[in-house]
C-alpha positions, -999 to +999 in steps of 0.1 A: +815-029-034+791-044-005+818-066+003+846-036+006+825-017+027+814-046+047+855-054+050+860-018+060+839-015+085+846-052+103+882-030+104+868-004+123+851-020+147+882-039+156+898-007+164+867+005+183+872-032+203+906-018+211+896+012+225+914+030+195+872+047+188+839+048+197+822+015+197+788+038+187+806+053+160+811+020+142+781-005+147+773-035+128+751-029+095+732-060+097+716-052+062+751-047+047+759-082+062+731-098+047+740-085+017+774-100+015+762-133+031+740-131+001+767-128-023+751-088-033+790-080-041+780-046-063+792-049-098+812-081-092+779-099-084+754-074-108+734-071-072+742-053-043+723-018-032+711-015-073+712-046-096+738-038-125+738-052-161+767-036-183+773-002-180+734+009-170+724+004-132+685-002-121+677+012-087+661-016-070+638+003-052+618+019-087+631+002-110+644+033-130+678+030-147+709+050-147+733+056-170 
């Protein structure tokens, strides 16, 4: 999903080069970048903002699952 998002938003800030929006409404996310430069795709990499194996998730930040 990292790599949607990032996709998404690349989109919007084209428009916002056009003058179609706010440049401030769409800045870069450097660590959503990162992420995709890293290959953090979501669940099509297991990694991305939580690290997924099967159907539970583990949120990287405490290491709890969900389900």
């Amino acid at each position: 999903m990292t790599d949607t998002t990032s996709y998404i938003s690349q989109g919007w800030q084209e428009k916002a080069k056009q003058g179609q929006i706010s440049e401030e409404l769409v800045k870069p996310i450097p660590t959503l970048e990162k992420m995709v430069k890293e290959g953090k795709m979501g669940r099509k990499s297991g990694e991305g903002f939580y690290k997924v194996s099967g159907r539970a998730r583990r949120d990287q930040a405490d290491g709890q699952y969900d389900k």
